[in-house]
C-alpha positions in Angstrom: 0.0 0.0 0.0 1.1 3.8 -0.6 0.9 5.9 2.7 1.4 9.4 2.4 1.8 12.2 4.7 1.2 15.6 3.7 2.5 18.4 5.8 -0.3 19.9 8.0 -1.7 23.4 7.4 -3.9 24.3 10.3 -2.8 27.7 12.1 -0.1 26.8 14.3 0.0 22.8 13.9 3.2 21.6 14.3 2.6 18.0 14.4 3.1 15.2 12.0 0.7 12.2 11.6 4.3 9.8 11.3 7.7 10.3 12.8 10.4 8.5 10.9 10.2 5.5 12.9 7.1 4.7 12.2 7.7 5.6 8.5 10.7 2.4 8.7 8.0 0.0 10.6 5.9 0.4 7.6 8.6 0.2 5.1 10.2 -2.9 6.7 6.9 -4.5 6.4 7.1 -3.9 2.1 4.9 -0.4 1.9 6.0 2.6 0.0 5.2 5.6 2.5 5.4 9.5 0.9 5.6 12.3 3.2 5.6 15.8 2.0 8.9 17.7 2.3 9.1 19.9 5.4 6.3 17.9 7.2 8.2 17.1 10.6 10.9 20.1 10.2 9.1 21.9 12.8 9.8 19.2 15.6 13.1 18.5 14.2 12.3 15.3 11.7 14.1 16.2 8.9 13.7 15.1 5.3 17.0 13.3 5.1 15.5 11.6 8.3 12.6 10.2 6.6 14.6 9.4 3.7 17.2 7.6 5.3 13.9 5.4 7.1 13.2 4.5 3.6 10.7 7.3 2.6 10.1 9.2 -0.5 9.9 13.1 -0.3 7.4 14.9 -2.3 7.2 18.5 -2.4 3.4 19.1 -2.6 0.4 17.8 -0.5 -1.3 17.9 -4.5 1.5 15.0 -5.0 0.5 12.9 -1.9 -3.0 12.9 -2.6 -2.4 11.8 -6.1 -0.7 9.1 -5.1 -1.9 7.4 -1.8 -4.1 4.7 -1.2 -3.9 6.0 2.5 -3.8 9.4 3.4 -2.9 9.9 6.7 -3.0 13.1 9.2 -3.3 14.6 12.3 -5.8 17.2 12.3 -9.3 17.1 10.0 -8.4 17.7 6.4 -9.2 21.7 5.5 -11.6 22.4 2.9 -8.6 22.8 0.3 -7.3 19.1 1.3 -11.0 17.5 1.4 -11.2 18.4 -2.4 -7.8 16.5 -3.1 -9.3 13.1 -1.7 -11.4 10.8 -4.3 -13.1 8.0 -3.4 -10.4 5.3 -4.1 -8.5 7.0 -1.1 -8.5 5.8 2.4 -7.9 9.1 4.9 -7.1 8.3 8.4 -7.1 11.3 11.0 -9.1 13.1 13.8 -12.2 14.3 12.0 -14.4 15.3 14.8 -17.2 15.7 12.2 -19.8 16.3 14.8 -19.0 20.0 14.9 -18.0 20.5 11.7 -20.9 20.2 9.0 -18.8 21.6 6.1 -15.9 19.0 6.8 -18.6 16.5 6.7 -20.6 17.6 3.5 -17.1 17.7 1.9 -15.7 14.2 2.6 -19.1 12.9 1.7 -18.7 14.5 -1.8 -15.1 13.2 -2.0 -16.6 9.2 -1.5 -13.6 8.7 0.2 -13.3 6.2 3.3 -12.7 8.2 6.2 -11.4 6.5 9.5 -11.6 8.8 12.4 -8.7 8.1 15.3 -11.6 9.6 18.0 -13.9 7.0 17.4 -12.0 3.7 17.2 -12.5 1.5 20.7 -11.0 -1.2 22.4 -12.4 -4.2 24.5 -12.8 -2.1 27.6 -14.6 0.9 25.1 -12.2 3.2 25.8 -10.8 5.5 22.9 -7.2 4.1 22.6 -6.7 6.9 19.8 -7.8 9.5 21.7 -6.5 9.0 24.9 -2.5 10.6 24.2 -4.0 13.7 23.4 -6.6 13.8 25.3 -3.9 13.3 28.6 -1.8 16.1 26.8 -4.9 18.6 26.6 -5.7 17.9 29.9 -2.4 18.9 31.8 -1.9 21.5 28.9 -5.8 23.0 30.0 -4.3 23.7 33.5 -1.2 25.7 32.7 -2.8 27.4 29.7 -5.5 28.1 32.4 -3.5 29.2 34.9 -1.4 31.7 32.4 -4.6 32.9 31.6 -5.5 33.8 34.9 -2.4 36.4 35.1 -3.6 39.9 35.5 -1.0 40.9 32.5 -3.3 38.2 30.2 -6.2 40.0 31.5 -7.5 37.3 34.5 -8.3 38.2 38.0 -4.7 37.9 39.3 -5.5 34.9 40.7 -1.9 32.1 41.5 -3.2 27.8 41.5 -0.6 27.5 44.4 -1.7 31.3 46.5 1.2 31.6 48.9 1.6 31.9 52.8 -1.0 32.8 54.1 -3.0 33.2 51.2 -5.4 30.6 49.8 -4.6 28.6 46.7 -7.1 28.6 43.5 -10.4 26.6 43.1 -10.0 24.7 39.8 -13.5 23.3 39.0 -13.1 20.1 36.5 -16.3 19.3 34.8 -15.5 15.1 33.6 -13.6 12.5 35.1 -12.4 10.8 32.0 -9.1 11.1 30.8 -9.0 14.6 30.1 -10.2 15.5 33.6 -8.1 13.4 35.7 -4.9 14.7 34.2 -6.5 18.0 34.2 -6.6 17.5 37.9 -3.5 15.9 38.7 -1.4 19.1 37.3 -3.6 21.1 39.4 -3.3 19.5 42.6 0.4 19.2 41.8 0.1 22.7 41.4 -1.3 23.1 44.7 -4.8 24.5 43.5 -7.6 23.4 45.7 -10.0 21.0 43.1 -13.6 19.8 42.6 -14.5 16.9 40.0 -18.0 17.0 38.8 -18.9 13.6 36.9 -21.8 11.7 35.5 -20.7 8.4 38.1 -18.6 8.2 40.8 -16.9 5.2 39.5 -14.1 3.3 41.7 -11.3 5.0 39.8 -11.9 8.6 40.7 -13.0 7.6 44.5 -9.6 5.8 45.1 -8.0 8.9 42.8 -10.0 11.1 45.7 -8.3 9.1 48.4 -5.0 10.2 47.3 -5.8 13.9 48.0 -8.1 14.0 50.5 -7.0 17.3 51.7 -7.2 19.3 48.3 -9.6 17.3 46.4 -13.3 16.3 46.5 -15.7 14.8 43.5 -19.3 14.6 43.2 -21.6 14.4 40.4 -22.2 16.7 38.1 -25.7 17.5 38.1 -26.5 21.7 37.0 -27.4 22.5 40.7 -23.6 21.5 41.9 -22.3 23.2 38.7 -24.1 26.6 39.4 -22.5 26.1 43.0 -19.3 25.3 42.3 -19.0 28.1 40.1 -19.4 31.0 42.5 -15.9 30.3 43.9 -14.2 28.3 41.1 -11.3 30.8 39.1 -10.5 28.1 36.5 -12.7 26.1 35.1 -12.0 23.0 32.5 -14.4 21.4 30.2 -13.8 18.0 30.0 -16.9 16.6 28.8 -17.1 14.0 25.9 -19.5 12.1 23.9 -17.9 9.6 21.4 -18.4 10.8 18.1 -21.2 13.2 19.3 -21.4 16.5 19.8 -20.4 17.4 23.9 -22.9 18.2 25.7 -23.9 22.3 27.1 -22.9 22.0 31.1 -22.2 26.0 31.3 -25.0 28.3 29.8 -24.3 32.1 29.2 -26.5 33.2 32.2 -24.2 30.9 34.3 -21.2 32.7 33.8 -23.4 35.6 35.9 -22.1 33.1 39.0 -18.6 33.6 38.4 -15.4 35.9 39.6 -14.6 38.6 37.0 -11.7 37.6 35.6 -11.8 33.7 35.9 -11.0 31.7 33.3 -13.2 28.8 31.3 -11.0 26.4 29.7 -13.1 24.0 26.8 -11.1 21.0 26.1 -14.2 19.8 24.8 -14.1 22.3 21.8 -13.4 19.7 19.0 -16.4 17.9 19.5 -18.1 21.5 19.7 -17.5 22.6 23.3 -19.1 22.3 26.9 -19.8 26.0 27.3 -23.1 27.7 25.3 -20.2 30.6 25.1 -17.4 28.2 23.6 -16.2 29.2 20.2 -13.2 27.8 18.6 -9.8 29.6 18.5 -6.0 29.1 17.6 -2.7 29.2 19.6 -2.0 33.2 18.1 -5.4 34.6 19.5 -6.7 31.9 21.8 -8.6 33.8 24.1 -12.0 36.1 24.1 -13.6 37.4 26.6 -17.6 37.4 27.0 -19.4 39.0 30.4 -15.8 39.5 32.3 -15.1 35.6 31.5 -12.1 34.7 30.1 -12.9 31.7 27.2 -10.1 29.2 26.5 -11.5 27.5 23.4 -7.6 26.2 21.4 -9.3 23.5 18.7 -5.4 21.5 18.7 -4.2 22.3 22.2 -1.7 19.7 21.7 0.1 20.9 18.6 1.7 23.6 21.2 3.9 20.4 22.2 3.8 19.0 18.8 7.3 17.3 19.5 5.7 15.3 22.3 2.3 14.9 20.8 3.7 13.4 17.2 5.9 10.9 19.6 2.8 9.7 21.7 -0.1 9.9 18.5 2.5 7.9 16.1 2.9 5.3 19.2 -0.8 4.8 19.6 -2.1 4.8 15.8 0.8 2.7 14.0 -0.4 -0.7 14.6 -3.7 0.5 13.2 -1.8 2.1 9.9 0.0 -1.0 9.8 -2.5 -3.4 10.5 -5.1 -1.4 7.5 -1.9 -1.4 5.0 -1.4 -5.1 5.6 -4.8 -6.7 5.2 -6.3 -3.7 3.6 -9.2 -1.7 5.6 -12.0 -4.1 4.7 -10.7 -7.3 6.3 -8.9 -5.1 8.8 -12.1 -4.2 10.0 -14.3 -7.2 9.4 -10.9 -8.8 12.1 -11.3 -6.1 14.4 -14.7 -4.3 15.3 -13.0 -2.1 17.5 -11.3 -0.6 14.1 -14.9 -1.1 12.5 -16.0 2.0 15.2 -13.7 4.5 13.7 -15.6 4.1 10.7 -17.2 7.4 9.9 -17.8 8.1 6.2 -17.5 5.8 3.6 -19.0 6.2 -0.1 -20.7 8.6 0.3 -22.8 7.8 3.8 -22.2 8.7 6.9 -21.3 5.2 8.9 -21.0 6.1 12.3 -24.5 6.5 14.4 -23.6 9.3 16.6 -21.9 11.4 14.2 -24.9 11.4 12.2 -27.3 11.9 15.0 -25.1 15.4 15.7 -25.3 16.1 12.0 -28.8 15.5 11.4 -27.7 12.6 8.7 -29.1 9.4 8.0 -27.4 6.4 9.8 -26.4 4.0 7.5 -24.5 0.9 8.7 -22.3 -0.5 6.6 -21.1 -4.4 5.6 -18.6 -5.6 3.5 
């Protein structure tokens, strides 16, 4: 199979959907992988890397699309790339079609067969794909946060740790999935005072609570604690996720009526649409606005801020999925693995997976081989 790699173009994404090693694994194994020149520069992969792990350089993402049989990226394809895909072509990526429409019509009208990293499980239904950025966005969301919170970056003045005699922060985290709990441990390592608000209060965060007692509760989220939490929270992350679907509205505008001037909402949730009725998505060179004296965090690829240590952890978690797709091809790929069959979301033309048409208003449309 021909892999390719086309440099990524979304403002300030610096990582690379394959570092060279992972560009050898597949060669070893008899593929021909393309990457676009200048695709890992940015991190330090150069092109003589890739080309001494047995890669061919191409100098134009219009070269790697005419050439793939899989496309592979980090972030969803841009409008300019969507047009570049045909329906012989195979893209896997993040998609997170569920707040994207357009991205959705346009892969549609490619008839292309798009695999979506988010939405692939494994036997316990976690998202295996997901989880290395979602553990990066969630320690990322505190420090961003707490930047943020620095009366020079317009905040309330507020430091996580206070200092003698003064009281630390309130960090208010609103999920205890992977996101939230690593959201929370940079926080309490921080020394900010934290409150988990989740659906359950499932064995793993009650033992994690049992390890803090003394700066950390959890109790479910439910509006009532929201609305009361807020009052004294200064950072709040939004850590809520539905697989494939859009997130789901915990914060409503009149609720940010409850908070401090100057505090600081932080949507990690933002792909999949956000968590906050106020969320709208921004980039790493203006990611912040501000809406009734509340400072909105809403970065769409918080990760590629530490693309270096992002690329490292994605390429570890999606090469045996590349590899295991380029080896039996994605039909028998999937019909081996149902987990894979999951990150189905488009293919020929229909929309494959339930939830992301739910979100889109689409018809669902399983599919068999």
């Amino acid at each position: 199979m021909i892999i390719g790699v086309p440099k990524e173009i979304k403002v300030h994404e610096y990582r690379v959907a394959l570092t060279p090693h992972g560009a050898k694994v597949l060669a070893e194994a008899g593929h021909q992988v393309i990457v676009q020149s200048d695709a890992g520069s940015a991190i330090g992969f150069s092109n003589q890397d890739y080309q001494d792990s047995g890669v061919s350089i191409v100098n134009s993402a219009q070269a790697i699309f005419d050439q793939a049989d899989m496309v592979i990226k980090v972030k969803e394809p841009q409008p300019s790339e969507c047009k570049l895909l045909n329906k012989n072509q195979i893209l896997f990526a993040y998609l997170h079609l569920a707040a994207d429409p357009k991205q959705a019509e346009l892969l549609l009208e490619s008839g292309s067969t798009c695999i979506a990293y988010e939405t692939i499980t494994d036997n316990n239904n976690r998202l295996p794909l997901l989880q290395p950025m979602s553990e990066i966005a969630g320690r990322m969301s505190i420090q961003s946060g707490a930047h943020h919170l620095e009366k020079t970056q317009g905040g309330s003045g507020v430091l996580l740790s206070g200092a003698t005699g003064v009281e630390s922060a309130q960090v208010l985290v609103l999920g205890g999935g992977v996101v939230g709990m690593n959201a929370a441990k940079v926080a309490l390592g921080m020394g900010a005072q934290v409150i988990i608000l989740n659906r359950s209060l499932s064995k793993r965060l009650t033992d994690f609570q049992q390890q803090h007692t003394s700066q950390l509760s959890i109790n479910l989220s439910s509006q009532a604690n929201i609305e009361q939490q807020l009052e004294t929270a200064d950072l709040v992350i939004g850590a809520a996720l539905v697989a494939g679907a859009s997130a789901p509205k915990l914060i409503t505008r009149d609720m940010l009526k409850l908070m401090k001037k100057g505090s600081v909402l932080a949507d990690v949730s933002i792909d999949q649409g956000g968590c906050f009725e106020t969320s709208k998505v921004t980039t790493h060179d203006k990611p912040t606005y501000v809406v009734d004296d509340i400072i909105h965090y809403c970065v769409g690829n918080m990760p590629g801020a530490v693309a270096q240590t992002a690329t490292l952890a994605l390429t570890n978690a999606t090469l045996p999925y590349i590899l295991d797709i380029a080896n039996k091809g994605y039909q028998q790929a999937m019909l081996d693995n149902q987990n894979l069959m999951n990150g189905l979301n488009i293919y020929q033309g229909r929309v494959a997976h339930q939830a992301v048409a739910k979100s889109l208003n689409y018809q669902h449309r399983p599919i068999s081989f």
